[in-house]
Phi, psi and omega in degrees: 000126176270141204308165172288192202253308207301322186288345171275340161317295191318301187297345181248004165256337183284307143349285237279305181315281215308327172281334196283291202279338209295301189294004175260015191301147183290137182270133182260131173246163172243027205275122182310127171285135171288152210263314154331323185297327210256123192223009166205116175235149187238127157246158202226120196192062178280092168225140152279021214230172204239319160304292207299295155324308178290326168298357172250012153275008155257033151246327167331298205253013142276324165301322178277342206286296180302331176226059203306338169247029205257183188220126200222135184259154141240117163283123172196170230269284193268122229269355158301005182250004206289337182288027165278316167312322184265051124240033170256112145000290188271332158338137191223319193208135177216106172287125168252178201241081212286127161325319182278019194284310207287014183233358169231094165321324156304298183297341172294329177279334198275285173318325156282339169307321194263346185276345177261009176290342174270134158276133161234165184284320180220163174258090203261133181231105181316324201222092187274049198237328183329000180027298195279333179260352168287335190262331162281337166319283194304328160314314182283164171278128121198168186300329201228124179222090197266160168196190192262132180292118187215133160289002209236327191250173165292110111337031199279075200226154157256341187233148180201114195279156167248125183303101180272316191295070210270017183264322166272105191278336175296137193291331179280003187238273207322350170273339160325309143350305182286010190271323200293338192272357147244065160064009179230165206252135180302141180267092163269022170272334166302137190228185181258148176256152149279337185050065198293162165257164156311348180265348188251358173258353152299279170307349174267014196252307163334295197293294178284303190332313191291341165296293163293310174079024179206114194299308193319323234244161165254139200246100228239132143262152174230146124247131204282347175266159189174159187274148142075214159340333202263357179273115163299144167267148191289036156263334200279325176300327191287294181328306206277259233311311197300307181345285200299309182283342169301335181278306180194102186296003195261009180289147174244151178241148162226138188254111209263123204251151188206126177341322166295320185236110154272326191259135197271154174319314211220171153275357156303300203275145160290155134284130197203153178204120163213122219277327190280127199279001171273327164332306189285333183266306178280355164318290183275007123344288168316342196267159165320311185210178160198132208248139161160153203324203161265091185198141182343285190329321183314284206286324165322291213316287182278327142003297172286341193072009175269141173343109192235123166281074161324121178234125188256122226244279209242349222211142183258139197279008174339300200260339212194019169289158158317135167294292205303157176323314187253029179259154161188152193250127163273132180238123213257002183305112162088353174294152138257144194264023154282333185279323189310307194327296205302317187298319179309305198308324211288318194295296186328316193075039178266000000 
């Protein structure tokens, strides 16, 4: 499907202003903050997407490493993702930014209104390509206001890192990067997190027994949605499930149901839906494996740590693949999902 005209008008004016605003940028250093100084930081990431969100948790929790008593705000777009944030320590306050604010003006002064009620020592601003994380840049207070050095838009930063580490390409590791303008060298070894407690990965253990009603069984979840090119179709999903079990019956499947997909696949599969994503995370903490297309619920997934199997239908997993050790991104192009059946079992070691 080709893009619409408007949208593309919007993206070649989102240029031309950008190109436009670039020469009133704010004069920019690269000069190291001193680290001692920072005892309040505000990030800025206004994304509506549930990846995109989880991707500013390993600088979260580098950020708690460097700065152990420091107090950290997070801006962010949709306010279901904001308890993706609260099991981090340090985290004190996290505003979000609801798409339908810019159609109400009042309540929109009130929202800027609160934003300018803080001093921060610093300003991390994730994503400078952003028109909306560029403008809460300039809004909010503090003495330091970094981003990734870009030349080509309007900046409203004081400071600016340059992306050296150009090998690392996954979008959840490149804000790390941004660890360099105090002197400290990026952990890329941080993957992402929720920082679930023992009381919410305990209910989530709760939570699946009562489901399965079985200690024995390996508990496999799929989710079956995704956007656009990236949705596998349920013949393909049915073919992977008769596989896995055809391997080893004693898997049990649960099918995680979403406003998109309400109906579970098959009368095989068990079912579960739950709206609240930590809920939802620690559920699938518990589970064996959890399977399913290229879409936020992947990064929920791995988040929580349980073994989670990416399958990327069109879209390569370079930038947005899974991390963890026991995580692995599958590229299904051209795959059958009996050989797909087999790489799982093998990465499980089942």
């Amino acid at each position: 499907m080709s893009v619409p005209f408007h949208v593309k008008f919007r993206r070649e004016l989102k240029v031309i202003v950008g190109e436009s605003l670039r020469h009133f940028s704010p004069k920019l250093s690269s000069d190291i903050i001193n680290p001692h100084k920072i005892k309040h930081i505000l990030i800025i990431r206004i994304n509506y997407r549930i990846g995109n969100m989880l991707f500013t948790t390993p600088l979260i929790q580098q950020l708690q490493e460097a700065f152990p008593y420091s107090r950290i705000d997070v801006l962010i777009g949709a306010p279901f993702t904001k308890n993706l944030f609260t099991g981090f320590e340090n985290v004190e306050n996290i505003y979000d930014f609801p798409r339908a604010l810019l159609k109400h003006p009042v309540e929109l002064f009130q929202y800027v209104k609160q934003l300018r009620s803080k001093k921060y020592d610093v300003v991390l601003n994730l994503n400078g390509n952003s028109s909306s994380d560029r403008l809460a840049t300039l809004l909010a207070k503090s003495t330091y206001k970094v981003a990734f050095c870009n030349d080509t838009t309007f900046t409203p930063v004081n400071r600016c890192v340059e992306r050296e580490d150009l090998e690392v390409n996954h979008e959840a590791l490149k804000p790390l990067e941004l660890m360099k303008i105090f002197n400290i060298s990026p952990n890329y070894d941080l993957k992402l997190s929720i920082a679930l407690s023992e009381k919410e990965l305990q209910w989530g253990r709760d939570e699946l027994l009562k489901l399965t009603d079985n200690k024995g069984v390996k508990v496999f979840a799929i989710f079956r949605n995704a956007r656009f090119d990236k949705l596998i179709d349920d013949e393909y999903w049915q073919n992977l499930i008769e596989s896995l079990k055809k391997r080893d019956e004693k898997i049990t499947i649960i099918d995680i149901l979403s406003p998109d997909v309400p109906v579970k696949l098959s009368n095989e599969v068990l079912e579960y839906s739950q709206k609240d994503l930590r809920k939802l995370a620690a559920f699938m903490a518990n589970l064996d494996a959890f399977i399913c297309g290229d879409t936020g619920p992947m990064h929920l997934a791995s988040a929580s740590g349980v073994p989670t199997i990416a399958l990327f239908k069109t879209t390569a997993p370079t930038l947005y693949g899974t991390l963890k050790e026991r995580d692995i991104s599958l590229e299904i192009k051209n795959k059958s999902a009996q050989s797909v059946a087999v790489e799982i079992l093998n990465h499980l070691k089942l």
